[in-house]
C-alpha positions as CSV (number, residue, x, y, z in Angstrom):
1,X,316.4,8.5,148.6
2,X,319.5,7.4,150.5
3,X,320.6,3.7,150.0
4,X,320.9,2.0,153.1
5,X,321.8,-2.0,152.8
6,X,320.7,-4.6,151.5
7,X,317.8,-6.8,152.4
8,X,317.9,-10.6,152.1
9,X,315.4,-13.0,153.0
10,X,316.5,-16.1,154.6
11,X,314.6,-19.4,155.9
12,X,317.1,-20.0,158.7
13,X,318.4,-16.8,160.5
14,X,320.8,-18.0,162.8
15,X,322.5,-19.9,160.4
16,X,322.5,-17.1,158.0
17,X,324.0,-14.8,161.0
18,X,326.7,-18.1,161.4
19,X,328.0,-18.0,157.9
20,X,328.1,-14.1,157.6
21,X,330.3,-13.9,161.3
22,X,332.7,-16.4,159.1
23,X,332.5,-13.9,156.7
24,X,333.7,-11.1,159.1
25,X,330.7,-9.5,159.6
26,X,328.7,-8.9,162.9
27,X,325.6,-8.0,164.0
28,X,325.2,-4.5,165.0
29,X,321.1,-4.3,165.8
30,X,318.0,-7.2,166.3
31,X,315.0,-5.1,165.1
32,X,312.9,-7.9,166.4
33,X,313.0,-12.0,166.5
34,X,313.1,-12.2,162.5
35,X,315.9,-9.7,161.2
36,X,318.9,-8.9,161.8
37,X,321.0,-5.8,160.4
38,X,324.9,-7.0,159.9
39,X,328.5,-4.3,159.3
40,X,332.1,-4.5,159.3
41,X,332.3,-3.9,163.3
42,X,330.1,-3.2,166.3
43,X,330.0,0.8,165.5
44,X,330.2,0.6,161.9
45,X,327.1,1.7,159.7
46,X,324.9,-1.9,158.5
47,X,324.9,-3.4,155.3
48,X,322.8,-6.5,155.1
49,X,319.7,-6.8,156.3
50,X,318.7,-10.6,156.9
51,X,314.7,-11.2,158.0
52,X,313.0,-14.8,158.1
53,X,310.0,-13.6,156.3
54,X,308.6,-15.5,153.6
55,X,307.5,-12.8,151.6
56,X,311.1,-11.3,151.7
57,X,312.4,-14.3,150.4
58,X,310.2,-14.8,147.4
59,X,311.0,-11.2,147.0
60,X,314.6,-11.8,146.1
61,X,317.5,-9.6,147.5
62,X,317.6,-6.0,146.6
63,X,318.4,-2.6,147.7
64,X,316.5,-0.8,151.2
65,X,316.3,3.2,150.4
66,X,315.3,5.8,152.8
67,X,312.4,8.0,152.3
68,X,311.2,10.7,154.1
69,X,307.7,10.0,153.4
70,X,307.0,6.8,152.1
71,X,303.1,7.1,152.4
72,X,302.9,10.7,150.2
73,X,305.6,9.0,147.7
74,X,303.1,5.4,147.3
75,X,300.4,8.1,146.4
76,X,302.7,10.1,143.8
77,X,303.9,6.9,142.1
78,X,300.7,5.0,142.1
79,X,301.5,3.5,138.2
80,X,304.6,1.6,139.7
81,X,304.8,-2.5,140.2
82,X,303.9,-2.5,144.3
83,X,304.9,-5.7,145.2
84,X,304.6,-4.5,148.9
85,X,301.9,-1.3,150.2
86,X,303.1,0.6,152.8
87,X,303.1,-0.9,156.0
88,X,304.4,-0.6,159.6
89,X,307.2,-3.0,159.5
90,X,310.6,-3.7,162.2
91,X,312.7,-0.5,161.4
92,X,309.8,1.8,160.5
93,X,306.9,2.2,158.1
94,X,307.9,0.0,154.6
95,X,306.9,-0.7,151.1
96,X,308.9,-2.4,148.0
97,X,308.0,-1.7,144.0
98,X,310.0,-3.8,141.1
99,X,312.2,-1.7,139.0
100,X,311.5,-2.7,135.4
101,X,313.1,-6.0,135.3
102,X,311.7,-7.0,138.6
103,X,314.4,-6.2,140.6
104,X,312.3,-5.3,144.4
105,X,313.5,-1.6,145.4
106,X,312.3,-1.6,149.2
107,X,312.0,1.7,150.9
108,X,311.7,2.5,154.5
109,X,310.5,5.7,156.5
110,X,312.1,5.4,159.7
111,X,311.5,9.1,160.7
112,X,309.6,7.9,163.5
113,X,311.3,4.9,164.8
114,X,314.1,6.4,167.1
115,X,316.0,3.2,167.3
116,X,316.5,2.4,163.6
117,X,317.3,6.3,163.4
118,X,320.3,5.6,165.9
119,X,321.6,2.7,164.0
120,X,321.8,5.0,160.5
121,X,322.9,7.9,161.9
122,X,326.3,6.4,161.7
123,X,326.5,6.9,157.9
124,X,329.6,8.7,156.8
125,X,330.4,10.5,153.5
126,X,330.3,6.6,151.9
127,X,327.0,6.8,152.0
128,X,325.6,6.6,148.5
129,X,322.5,8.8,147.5
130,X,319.8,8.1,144.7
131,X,317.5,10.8,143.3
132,X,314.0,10.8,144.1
């Protein structure tokens, strides 16, 4: 698994997109109406995650890894704490466990969403890297 950002759920986006540009940021990609990804600079790799969905924000902030195939993984590790089952979601199919302290570790397959494949493809060697 690859880390990619972060994911935080928020009640007000636009706001949250307002404090982050104060705080240098911009956003690089709009998935869809509730989520925005956020970097450094217009070409630079995203960070943060931010999505109006409830259910991300009772979730709490935590770490979105990439998967190459999230469905045959939910079936390998079926005695983890699913918070989330896989499901088609804005960047590609998606599912989020809690680590042992209830921490939510989200993954993502976005094999087969082309745009969300553009947008990290511009990882560089900073890209950090988790075992599966």
């Amino acid at each position: 698994m690859e880390l990619l950002l972060t994911m935080v759920g928020v009640e007000h986006l636009d706001a949250s997109v307002d404090f982050y540009r104060e705080l240098g940021l911009v956003p690089v990609w709009w998935p869809d109406d509730d989520s925005v990804l956020l970097a450094t600079g217009p070409a630079e790799v995203p960070m943060i995650m931010l999505s109006r969905n409830c259910d991300e924000t009772r979730l709490g902030p935590g770490g979105v890894f990439a998967i190459d195939d999230l469905d045959e993984f939910h079936r390998r590790h079926p005695d983890l704490d699913w918070l989330v089952a896989p499901v088609d979601g804005s960047v590609g199919r998606y599912a989020a466990f809690g680590d042992r302290t209830g921490v939510p570790i989200r993954l993502v397959d976005y094999s087969h969403e082309p745009a969300a494949a553009a947008v990290f493809a511009r990882r560089g060697p900073s890209g950090s890297r988790m075992v599966s």
